[in-house]
C-alpha positions as CSV (number, residue, x, y, z in Angstrom):
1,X,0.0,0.0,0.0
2,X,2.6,2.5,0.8
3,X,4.7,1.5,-2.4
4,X,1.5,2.2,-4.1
5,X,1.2,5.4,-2.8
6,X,5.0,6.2,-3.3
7,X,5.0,5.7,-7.0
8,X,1.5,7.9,-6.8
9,X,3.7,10.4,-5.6
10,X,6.5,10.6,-7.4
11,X,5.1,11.6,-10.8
12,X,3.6,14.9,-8.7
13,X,7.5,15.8,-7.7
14,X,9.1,15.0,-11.1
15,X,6.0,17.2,-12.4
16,X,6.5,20.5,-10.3
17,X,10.0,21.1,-11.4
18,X,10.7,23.5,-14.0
19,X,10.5,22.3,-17.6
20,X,14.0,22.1,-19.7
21,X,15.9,20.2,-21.8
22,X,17.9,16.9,-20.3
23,X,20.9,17.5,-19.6
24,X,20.7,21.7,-19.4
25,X,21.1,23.2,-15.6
26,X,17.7,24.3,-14.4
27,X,17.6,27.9,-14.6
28,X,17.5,29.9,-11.3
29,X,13.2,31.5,-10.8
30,X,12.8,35.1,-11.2
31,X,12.4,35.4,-7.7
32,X,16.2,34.3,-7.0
33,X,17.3,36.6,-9.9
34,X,15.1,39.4,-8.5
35,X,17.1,39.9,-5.3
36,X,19.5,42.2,-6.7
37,X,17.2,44.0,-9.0
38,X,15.9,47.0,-6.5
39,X,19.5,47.9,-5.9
40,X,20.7,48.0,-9.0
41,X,17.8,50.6,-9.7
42,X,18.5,51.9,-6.4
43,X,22.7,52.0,-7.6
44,X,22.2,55.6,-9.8
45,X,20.8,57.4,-6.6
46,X,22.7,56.1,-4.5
47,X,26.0,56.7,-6.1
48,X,24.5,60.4,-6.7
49,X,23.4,61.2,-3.0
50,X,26.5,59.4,-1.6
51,X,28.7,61.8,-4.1
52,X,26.7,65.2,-3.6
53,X,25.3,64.8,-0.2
54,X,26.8,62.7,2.1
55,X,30.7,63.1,1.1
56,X,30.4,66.9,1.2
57,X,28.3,66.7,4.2
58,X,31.2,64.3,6.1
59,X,33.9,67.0,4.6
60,X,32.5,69.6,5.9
61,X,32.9,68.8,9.2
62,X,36.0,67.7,9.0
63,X,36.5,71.2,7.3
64,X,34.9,73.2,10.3
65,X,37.4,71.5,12.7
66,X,40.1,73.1,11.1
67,X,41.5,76.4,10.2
68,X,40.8,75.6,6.2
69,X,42.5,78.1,4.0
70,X,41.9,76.6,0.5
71,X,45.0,78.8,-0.8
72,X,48.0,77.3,1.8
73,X,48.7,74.0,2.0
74,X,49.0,73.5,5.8
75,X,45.2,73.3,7.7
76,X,46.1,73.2,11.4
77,X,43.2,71.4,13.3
78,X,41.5,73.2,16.0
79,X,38.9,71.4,17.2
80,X,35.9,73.2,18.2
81,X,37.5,76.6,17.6
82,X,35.3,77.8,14.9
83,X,32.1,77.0,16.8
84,X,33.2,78.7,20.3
85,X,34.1,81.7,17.9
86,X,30.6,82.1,16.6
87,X,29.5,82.4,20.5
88,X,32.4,84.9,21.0
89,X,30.8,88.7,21.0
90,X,34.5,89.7,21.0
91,X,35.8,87.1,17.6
92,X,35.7,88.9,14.1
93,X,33.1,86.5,13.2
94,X,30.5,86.5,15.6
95,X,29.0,90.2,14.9
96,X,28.5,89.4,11.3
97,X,27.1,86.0,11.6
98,X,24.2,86.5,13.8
99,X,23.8,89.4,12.0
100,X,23.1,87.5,9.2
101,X,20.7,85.4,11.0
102,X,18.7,88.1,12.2
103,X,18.4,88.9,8.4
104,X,17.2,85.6,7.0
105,X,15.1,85.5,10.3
106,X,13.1,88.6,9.3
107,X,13.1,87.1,5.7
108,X,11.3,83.9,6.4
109,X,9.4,86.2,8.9
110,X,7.6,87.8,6.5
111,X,7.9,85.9,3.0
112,X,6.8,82.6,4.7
113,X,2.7,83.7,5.7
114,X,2.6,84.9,2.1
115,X,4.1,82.0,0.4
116,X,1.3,79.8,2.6
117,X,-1.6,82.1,2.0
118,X,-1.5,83.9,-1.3
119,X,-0.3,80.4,-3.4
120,X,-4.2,78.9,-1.9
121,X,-5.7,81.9,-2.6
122,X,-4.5,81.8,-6.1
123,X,-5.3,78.1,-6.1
124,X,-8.8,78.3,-4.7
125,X,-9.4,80.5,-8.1
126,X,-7.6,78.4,-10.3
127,X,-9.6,75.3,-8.8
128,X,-13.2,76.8,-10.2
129,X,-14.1,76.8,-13.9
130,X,-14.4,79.8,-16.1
131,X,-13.1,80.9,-19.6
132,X,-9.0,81.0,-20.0
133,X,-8.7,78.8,-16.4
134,X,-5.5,77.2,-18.5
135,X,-4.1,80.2,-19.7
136,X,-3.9,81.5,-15.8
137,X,-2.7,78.7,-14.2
138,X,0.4,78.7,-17.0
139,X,0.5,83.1,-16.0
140,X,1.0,82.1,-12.3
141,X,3.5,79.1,-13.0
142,X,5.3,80.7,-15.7
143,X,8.1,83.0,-13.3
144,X,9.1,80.0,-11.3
145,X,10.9,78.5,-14.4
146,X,12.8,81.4,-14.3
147,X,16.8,81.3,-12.8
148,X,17.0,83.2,-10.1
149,X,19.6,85.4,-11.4
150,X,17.3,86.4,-14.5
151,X,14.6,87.2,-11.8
152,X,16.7,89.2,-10.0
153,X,18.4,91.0,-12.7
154,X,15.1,92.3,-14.2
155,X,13.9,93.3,-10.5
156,X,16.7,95.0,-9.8
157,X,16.3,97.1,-13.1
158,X,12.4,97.5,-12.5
159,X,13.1,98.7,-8.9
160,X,15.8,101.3,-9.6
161,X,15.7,104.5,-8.1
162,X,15.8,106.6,-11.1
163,X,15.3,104.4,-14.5
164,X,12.7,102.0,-12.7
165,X,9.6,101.6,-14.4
166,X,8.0,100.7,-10.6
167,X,8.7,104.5,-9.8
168,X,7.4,105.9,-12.8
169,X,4.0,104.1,-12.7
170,X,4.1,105.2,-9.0
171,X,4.0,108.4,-9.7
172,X,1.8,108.3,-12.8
173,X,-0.4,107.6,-9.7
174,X,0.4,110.2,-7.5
175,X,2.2,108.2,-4.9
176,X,5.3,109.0,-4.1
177,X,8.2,108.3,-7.0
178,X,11.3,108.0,-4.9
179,X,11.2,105.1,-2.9
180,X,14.9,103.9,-2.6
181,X,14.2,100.0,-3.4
182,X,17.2,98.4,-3.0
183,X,19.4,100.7,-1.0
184,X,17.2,101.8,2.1
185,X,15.0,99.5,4.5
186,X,12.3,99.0,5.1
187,X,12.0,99.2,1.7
188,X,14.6,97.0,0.2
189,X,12.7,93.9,2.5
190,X,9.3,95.1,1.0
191,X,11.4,94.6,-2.8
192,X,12.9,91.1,-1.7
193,X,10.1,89.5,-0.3
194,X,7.6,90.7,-2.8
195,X,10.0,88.9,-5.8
196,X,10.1,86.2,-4.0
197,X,6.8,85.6,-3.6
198,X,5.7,86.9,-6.9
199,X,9.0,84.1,-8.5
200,X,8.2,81.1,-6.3
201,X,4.0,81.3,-5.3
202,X,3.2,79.2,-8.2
203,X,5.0,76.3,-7.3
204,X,3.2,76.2,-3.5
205,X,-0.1,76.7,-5.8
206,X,0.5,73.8,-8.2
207,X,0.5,71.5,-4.7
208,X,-2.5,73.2,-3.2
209,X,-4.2,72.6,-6.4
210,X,-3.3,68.9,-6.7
211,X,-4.5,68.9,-3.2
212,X,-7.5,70.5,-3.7
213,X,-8.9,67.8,-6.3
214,X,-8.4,65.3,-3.8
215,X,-11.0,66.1,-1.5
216,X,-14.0,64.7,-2.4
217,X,-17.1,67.2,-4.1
218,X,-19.9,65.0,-1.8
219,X,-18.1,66.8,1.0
220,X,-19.0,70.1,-0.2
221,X,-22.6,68.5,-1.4
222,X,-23.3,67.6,2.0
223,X,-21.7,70.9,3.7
224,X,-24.2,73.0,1.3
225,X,-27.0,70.9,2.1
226,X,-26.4,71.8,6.2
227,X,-26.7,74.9,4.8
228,X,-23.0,76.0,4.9
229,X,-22.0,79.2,3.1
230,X,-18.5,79.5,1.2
231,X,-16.7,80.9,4.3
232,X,-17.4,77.5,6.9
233,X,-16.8,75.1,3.8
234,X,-13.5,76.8,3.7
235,X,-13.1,76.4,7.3
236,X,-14.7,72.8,7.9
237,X,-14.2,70.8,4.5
238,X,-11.7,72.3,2.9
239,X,-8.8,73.4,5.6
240,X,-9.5,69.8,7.1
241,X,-9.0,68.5,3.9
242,X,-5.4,70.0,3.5
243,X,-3.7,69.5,6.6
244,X,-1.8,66.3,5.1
245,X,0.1,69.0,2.6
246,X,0.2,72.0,4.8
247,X,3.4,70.3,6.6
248,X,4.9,69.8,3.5
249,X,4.0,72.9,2.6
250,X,5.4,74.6,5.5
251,X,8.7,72.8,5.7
252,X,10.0,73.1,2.2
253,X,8.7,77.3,1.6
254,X,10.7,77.6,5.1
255,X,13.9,76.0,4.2
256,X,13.7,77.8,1.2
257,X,13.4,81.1,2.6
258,X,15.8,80.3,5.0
259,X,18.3,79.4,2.6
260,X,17.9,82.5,0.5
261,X,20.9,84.1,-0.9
262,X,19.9,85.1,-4.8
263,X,17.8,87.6,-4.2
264,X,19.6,89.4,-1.4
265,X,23.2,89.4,-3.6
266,X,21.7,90.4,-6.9
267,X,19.5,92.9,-6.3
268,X,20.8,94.9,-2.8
269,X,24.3,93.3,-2.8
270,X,23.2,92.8,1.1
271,X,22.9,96.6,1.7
272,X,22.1,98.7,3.0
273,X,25.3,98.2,5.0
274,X,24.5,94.6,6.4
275,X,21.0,94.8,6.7
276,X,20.1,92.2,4.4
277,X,22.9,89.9,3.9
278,X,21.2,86.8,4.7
279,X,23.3,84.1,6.3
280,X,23.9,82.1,2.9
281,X,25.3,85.4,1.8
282,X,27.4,85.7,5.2
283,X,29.0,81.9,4.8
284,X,29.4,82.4,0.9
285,X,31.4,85.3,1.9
286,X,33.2,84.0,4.9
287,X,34.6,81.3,3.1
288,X,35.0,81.9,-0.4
289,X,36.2,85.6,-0.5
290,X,37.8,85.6,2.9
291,X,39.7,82.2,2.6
292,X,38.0,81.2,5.9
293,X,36.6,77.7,4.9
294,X,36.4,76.4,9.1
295,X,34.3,79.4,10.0
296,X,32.4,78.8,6.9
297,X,31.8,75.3,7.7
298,X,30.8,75.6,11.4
299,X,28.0,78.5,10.9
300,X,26.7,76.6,8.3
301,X,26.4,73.9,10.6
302,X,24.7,76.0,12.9
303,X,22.2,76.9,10.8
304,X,21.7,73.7,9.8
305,X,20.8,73.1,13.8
306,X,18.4,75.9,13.7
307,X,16.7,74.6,10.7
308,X,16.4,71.6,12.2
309,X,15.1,72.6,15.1
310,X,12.4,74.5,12.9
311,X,11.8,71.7,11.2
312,X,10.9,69.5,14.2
313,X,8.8,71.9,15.8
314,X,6.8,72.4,12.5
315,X,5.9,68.3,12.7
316,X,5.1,68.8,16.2
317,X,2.4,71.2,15.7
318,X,1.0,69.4,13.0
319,X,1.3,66.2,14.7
320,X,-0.1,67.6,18.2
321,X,-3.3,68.5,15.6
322,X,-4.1,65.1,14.0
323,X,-3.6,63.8,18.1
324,X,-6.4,66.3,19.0
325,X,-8.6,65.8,16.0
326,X,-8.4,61.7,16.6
327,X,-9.2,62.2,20.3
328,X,-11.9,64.1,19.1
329,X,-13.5,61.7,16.5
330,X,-13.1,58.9,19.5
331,X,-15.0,61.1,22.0
């Protein structure tokens, strides 16, 4: 009985290997072969963010531990040096670097609520349908494909004090026709952050829009049906409806800010005086005009550590709110 049920059997195990021809090796299943496949896809990026972001990030601390002159061939290491020096009121680079801070502080100050608020606005219209709703959405987009240099090149021409065209229509209007845009403050903040937003708000409203068409229409069907007007659909459908992008939202239009350094060296060459040299500009000039590659290094680590800090805080608040609004469904 059991020899009967053997020889039942072995046809079933000859049966479920894989066909070829006798004598040939059996070839190896696509699983096996597979195991290697995501990182060869994987090899290109990695090769790319290994070269371009982690080696330069590993260098430049090794480079802030040291007093790096790229122009002499001896780099003495002194430890921490750099870092105490930037918490030194009486070192040569202290004054100047928080300086700096407190310039791209009052940058992101102000550019960031815009860059959050006017990008939905604009997408909120864009979002509805009328005649030439393309055309627009391409007007709004169009000055973020711009460099930043041509941007602030043809700003800095349309803001000057006595061939800009902004001064002349100004006082076509009867305002006043001398406002000193890029040499005087608080004007030259008003010039800066208003190109900025006017370059980069149609990137920030290309995500609210995507965003927007992801919240479903019955939500607004059934809001209207409680009898909600536009203003509490807004608030209750479509904010709610957003929060997963805000962060995103938030964190990238602050690091950007943050990092500015176009703008400000373009278009007021950081003046006047030092008002706004932003701390980009500070470190640019630290260590590639003044030979001073260590200092350099360490405040861009320390602003690294603020932005960090930023950052976290930013998920915090975010996170704190989808805490509350759970608590709140369970309840």
């Amino acid at each position: 009985m059991s020899t009967k049920a053997s020889a039942d059997a072995l046809p079933t195990r000859r049966a479920s290997r894989p066909a070829g021809r006798r004598g040939q090796p059996v070839k190896p299943t696509a699983r096996q072969q597979g195991a290697a496949t995501p990182w060869l896809f994987l090899a290109p990026y990695l090769l790319l963010f290994g070269g371009f972001v982690v080696l330069p990030a590993v260098l430049g601390v090794w480079i802030s531990l040291h007093s790096w002159d790229y122009t002499l061939p001896l780099k003495p290491f002194v430890g921490l040096e750099n870092y105490v020096s930037l918490f030194r009121p009486d070192s040569t680079v202290s004054g100047p670097f928080w300086g700096s801070m407190r310039a791209t502080g009052i940058f992101t100050l102000f550019s960031v609520p815009l860059l959050l608020t006017i990008p939905l606005a604009v997408a909120l219209l864009m979002s509805r349908k009328f005649p030439g709703r393309n055309f627009l959405r391409a007007i709004y987009f169009a000055p973020y494909v711009l460099g930043v240099a041509v941007v602030a090149v043809l700003w800095r021409y349309l803001l000057d004090n006595n061939i800009g065209l902004v001064n002349h229509y100004l006082g076509l209007l009867g305002l006043p026709d001398d406002t000193a845009w890029t040499t005087s403050t608080p004007a030259a903040w008003v010039a800066l952050v208003g190109v900025t937003v006017w370059w980069t708000l149609g990137f920030n409203a290309v995500i609210y829009l995507a965003a927007l068409q992801d919240i479903p229409i019955e939500l607004y069907e059934a809001a209207r049906v409680d009898g909600a007007n536009a203003w509490q659909q807004f608030v209750h459908v479509t904010i709610p409806g957003l929060k997963p992008i805000l962060s995103f939202i938030t964190i990238i239009t602050l690091l950007a800010s943050a990092n500015m350094f176009g703008q400000s060296y373009l278009m007021t060459q950081g003046g006047p005086g030092r008002e706004t040299r932003t701390a980009i500009y500070q470190i640019a000039e630290t260590g590639l005009r003044n030979f001073q590659m260590g200092s350099a290094a360490a405040m861009s680590y320390v602003l690294t550590l603020f932005l960090m800090a930023v950052s976290a805080f930013v998920f915090w608040i975010f996170r704190e709110k989808k805490e509350s609004t759970a608590k709140e469904a369970r309840s």
